[in-house]
TIROBA-85417 format. One record per atom (N, C-alpha, C): x, y, z; residue number from 1. Coordinates in steps of 0.02 Angstrom, whole numbers, plus 50000, padded with zeros to 5 digits. Each point is the difference from the previous one (the first is absolute). Layout:
BEGIN
east/north/up/lolum
X/Y/Z/NUM;
...
This chain:
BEGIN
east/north/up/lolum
50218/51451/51452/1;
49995/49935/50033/1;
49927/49988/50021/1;
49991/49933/50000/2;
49926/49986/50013/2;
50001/49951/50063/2;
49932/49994/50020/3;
49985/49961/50059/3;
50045/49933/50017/3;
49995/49973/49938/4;
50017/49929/49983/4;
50093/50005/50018/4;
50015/50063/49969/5;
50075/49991/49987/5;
50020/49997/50094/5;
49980/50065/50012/6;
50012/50028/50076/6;
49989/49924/50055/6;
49950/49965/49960/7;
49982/49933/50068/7;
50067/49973/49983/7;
50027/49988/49930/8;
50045/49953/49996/8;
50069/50005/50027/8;
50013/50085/50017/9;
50039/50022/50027/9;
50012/49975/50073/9;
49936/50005/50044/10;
50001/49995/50069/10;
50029/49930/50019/10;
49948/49970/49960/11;
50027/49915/50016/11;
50067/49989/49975/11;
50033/50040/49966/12;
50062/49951/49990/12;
50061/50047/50071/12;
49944/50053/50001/13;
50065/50041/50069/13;
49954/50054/50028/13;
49981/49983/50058/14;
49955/50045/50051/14;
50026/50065/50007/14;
50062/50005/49986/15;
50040/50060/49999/15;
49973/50064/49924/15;
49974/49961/49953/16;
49988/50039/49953/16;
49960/50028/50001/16;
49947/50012/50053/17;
49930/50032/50002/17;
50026/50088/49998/17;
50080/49999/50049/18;
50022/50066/50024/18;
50005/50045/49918/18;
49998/49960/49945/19;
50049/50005/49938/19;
49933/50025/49951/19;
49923/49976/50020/20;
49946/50012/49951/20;
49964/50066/50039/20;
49957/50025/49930/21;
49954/50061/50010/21;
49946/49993/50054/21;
49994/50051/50025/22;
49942/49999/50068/22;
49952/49974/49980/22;
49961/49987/49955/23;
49972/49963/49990/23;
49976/49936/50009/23;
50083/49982/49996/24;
49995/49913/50011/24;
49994/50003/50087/24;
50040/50059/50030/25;
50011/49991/50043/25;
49929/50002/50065/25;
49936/50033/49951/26;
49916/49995/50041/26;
49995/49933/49983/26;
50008/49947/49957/27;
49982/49954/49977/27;
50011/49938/50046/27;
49924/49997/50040/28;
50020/49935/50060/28;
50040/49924/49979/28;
49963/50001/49943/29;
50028/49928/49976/29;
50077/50010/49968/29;
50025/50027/49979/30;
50056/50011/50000/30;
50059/50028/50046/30;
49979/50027/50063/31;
50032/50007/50062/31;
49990/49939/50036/31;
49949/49964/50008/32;
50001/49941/50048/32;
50056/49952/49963/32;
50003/50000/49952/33;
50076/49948/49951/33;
50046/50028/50034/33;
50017/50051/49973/34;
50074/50035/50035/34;
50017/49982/50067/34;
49944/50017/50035/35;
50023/49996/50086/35;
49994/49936/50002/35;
49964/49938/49978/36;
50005/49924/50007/36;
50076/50002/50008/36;
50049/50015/49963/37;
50051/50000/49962/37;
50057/50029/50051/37;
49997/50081/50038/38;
50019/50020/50009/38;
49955/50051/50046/38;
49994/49973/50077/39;
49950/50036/50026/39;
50012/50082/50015/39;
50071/50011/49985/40;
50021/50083/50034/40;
49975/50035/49946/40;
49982/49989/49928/41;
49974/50033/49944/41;
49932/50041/50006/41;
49981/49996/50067/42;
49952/50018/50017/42;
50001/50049/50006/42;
50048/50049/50028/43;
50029/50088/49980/43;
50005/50007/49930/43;
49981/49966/49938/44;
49978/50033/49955/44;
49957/49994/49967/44;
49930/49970/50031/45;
49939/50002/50017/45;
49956/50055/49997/45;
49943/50017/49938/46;
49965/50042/50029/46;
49982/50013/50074/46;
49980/50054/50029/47;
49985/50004/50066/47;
49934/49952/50003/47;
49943/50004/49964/48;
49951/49971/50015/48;
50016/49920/50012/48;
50044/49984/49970/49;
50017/49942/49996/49;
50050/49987/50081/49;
50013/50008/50032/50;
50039/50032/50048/50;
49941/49964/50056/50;
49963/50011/49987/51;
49915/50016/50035/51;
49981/49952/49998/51;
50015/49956/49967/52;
49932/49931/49975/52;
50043/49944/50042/52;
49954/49980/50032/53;
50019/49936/50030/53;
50056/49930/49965/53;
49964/50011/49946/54;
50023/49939/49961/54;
50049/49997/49989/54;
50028/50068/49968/55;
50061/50004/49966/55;
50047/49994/50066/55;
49990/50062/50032/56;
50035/49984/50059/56;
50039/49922/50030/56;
49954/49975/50002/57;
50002/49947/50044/57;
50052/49945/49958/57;
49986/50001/49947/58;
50054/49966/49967/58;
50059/50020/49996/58;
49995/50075/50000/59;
50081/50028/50007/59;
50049/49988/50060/59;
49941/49990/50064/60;
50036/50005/50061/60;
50011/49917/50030/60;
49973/49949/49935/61;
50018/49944/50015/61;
50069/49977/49979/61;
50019/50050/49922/62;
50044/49964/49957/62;
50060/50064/50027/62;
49980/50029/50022/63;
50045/50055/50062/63;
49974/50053/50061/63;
50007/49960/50043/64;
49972/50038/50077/64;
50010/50064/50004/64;
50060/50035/49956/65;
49997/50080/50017/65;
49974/50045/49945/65;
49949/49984/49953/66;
49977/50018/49962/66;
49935/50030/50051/66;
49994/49976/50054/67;
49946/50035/50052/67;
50008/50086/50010/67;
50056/50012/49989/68;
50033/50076/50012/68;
49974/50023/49954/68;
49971/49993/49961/69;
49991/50031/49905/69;
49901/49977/50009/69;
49982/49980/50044/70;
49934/49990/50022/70;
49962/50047/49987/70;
49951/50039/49998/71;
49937/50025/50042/71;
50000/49978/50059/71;
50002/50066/50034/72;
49989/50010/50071/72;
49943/49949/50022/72;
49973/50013/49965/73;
49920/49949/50002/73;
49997/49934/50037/73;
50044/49973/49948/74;
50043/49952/50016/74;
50046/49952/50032/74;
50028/50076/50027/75;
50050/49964/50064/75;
49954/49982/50062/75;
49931/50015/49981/76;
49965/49963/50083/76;
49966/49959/49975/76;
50023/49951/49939/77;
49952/49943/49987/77;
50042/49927/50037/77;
49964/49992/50035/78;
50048/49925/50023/78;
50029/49951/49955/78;
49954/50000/49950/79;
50027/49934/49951/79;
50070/50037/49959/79;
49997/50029/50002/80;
50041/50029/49941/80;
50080/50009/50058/80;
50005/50041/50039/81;
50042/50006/50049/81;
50006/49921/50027/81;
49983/49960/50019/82;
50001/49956/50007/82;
50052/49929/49939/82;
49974/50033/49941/83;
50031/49969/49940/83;
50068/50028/50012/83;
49996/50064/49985/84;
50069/50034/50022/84;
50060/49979/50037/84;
49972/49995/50069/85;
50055/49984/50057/85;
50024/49901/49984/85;
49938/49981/49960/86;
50017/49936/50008/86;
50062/49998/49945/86;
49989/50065/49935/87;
50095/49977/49954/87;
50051/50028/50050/87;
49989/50055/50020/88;
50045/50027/50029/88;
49992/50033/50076/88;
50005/49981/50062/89;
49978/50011/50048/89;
50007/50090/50017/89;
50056/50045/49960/90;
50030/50061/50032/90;
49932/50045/49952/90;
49958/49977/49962/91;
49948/50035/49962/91;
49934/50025/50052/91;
50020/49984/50077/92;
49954/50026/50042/92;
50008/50049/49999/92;
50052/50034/49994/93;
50005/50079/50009/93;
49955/50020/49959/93;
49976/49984/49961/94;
49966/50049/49936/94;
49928/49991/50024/94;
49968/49956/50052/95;
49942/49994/50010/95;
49967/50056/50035/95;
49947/50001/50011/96;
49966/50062/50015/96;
49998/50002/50079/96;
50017/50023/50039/97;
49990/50006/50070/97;
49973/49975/50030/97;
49925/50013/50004/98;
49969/49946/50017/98;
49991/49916/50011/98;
50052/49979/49940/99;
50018/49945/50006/99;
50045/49986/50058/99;
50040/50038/50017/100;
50059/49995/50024/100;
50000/49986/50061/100;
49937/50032/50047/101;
49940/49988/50064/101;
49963/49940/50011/101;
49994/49985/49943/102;
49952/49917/50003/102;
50047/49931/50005/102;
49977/50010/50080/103;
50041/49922/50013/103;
49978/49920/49963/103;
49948/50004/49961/104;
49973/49953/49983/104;
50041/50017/49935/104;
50010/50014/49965/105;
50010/50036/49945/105;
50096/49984/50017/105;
50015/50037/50031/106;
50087/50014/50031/106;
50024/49907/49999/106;
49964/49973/50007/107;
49998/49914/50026/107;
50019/49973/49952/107;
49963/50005/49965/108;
50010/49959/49938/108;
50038/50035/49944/108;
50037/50047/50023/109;
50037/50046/49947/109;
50081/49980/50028/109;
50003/49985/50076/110;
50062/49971/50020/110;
50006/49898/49991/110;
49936/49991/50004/111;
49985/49932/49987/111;
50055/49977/49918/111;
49975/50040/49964/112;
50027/50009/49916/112;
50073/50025/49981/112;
50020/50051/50050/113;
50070/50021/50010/113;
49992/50040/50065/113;
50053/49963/50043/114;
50008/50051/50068/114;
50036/50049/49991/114;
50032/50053/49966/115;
50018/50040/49976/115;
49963/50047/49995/115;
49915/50003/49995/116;
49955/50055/49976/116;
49985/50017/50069/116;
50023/49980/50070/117;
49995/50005/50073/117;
50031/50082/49986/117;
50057/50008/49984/118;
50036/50080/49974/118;
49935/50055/49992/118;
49952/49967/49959/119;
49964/50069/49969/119;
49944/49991/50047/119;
49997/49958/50079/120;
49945/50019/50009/120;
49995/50046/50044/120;
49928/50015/50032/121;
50006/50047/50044/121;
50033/50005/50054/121;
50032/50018/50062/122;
50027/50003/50035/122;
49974/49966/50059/122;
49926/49993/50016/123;
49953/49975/50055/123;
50013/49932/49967/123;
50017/49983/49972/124;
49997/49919/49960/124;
50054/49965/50005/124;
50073/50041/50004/125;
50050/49985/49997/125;
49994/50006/50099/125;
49969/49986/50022/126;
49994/49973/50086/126;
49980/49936/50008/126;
49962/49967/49946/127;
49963/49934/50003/127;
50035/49952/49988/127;
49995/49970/50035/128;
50022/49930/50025/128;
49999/49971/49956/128;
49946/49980/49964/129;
49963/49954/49972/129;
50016/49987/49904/129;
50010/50090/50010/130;
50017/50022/49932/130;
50070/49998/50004/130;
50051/50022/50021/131;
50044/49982/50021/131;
50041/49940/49985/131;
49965/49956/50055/132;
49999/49930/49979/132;
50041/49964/49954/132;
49944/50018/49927/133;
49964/49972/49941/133;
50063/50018/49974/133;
50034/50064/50005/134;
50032/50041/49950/134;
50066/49973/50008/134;
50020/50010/50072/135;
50056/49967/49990/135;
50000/49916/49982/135;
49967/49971/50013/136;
49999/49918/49987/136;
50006/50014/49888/136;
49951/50031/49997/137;
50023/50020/49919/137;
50092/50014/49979/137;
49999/50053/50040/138;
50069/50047/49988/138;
50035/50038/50066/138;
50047/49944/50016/139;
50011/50030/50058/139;
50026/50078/50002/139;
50019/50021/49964/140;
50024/50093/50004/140;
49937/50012/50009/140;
49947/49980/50020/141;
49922/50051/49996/141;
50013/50040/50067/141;
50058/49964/50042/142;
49990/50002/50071/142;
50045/50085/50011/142;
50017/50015/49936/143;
50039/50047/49991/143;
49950/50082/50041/143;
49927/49989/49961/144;
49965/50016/49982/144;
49942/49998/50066/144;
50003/49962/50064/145;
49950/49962/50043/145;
50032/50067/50047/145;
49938/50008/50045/146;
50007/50077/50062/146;
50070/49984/50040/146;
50030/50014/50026/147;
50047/49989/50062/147;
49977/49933/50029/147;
49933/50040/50034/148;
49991/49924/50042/148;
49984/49928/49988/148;
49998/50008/49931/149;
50004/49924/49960/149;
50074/49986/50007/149;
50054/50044/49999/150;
50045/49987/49980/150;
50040/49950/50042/150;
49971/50021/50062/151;
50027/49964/50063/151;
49951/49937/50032/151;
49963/49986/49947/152;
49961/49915/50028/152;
50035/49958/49956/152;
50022/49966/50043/153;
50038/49933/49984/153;
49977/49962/49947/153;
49952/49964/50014/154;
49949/49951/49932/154;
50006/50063/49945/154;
49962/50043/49991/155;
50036/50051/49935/155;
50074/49984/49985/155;
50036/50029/50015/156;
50077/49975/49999/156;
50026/49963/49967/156;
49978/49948/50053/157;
50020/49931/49979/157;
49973/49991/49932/157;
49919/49993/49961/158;
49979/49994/49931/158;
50052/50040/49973/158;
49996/50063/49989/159;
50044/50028/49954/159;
50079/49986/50016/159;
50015/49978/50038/160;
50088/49989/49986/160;
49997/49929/49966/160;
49942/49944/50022/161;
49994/49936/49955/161;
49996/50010/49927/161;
49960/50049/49981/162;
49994/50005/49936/162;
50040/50050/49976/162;
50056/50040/50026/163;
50030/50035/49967/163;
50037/50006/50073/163;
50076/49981/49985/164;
50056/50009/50035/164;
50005/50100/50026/164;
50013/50024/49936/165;
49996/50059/50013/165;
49955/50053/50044/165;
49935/49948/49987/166;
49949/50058/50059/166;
50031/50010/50077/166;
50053/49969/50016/167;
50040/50006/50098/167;
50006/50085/49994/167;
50029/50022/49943/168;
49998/50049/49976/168;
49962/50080/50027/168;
49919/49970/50009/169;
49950/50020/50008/169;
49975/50005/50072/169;
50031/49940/50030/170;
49980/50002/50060/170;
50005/50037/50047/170;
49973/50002/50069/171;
50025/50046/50048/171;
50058/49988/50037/171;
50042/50023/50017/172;
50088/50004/50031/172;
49994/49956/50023/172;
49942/49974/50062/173;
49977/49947/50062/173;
50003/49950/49982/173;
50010/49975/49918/174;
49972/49946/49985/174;
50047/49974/49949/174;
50048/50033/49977/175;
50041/49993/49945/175;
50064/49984/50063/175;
49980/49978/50045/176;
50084/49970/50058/176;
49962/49926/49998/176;
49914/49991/50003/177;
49974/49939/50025/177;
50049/49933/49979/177;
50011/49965/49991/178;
50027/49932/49976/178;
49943/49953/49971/178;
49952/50004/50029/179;
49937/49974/49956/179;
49991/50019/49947/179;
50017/50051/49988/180;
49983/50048/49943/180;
50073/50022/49924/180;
């Protein structure tokens, strides 16, 4: 098989990259097709390729958990994690730690899906602010918010508006309220 054949493969099914010789599989221009296509194909990705921004980034647009199959490198690039959480918000887990600390960063990752509130740090899951955001996104974030979020009312109240089920979440004190 030749270059030509292997491209024609990718484009008609991102899935076929798993199916050609390692070869194809160092071959940037022929992995960036595949993952256009099918971003999780990225686990059969040369490693170097793994590495490169580019490819990456397309994988984790056309699927957010193709971040897991990253370079470490990687998981502390904002744009890319960022692309990530925006297909699929639960792809925070795979981010690099450091991310997970940065409230500037944490903001706009619940801003995109309040759901990625789960993977953050624990000092973060106290904030108000962040908090907030997440449940007004998704109210189950509140699942996820310290205790003492659990029991402020305005919290509450957002997440039971936007999701019946978050009462769920709340603190005992507050799941009798009638306002609520």
């Amino acid at each position: 098989m030749d270059k030509k054949e292997a491209l024609k493969l990718v484009q008609d099914n991102g899935y076929n990259l798993e199916r050609l010789e390692n070869e194809f599989k160092k071959d940037k221009e022929i992995v960036l097709i595949a993952v256009k296509h099918k971003g999780h194909v990225l686990y059969h990705a040369d490693k170097k390729l793994k590495a490169d921004k580019e490819v990456v980034l397309e994988a984790v647009k056309q699927d957010g958990h193709a971040l897991e199959q990253a370079d470490d490198s990687l998981k502390k690039d904002k744009e890319i994690v960022l692309a990530a959480v925006k297909q699929h918000g639960d792809t925070f887990q795979y981010a690099d730690d450091s991310l997970k600390k940065d409230k500037k960063f944490i903001l706009e990752a619940v801003k995109n899906d309040g759901h990625s509130i789960a993977h953050a740090d624990d000092s973060l899951k106290k904030d108000k602010e962040i908090v907030l955001i997440a449940v007004k996104q998704y109210g189950n974030a509140l699942e996820y918010a310290d205790d003492s979020l659990k029991k402020d009312k305005e919290i509450v109240l957002i997440a039971v508006k936007q999701d019946g089920n978050a009462l769920e979440y709340a603190d005992d004190s507050l799941k009798k309220d009638k306002e609520i």
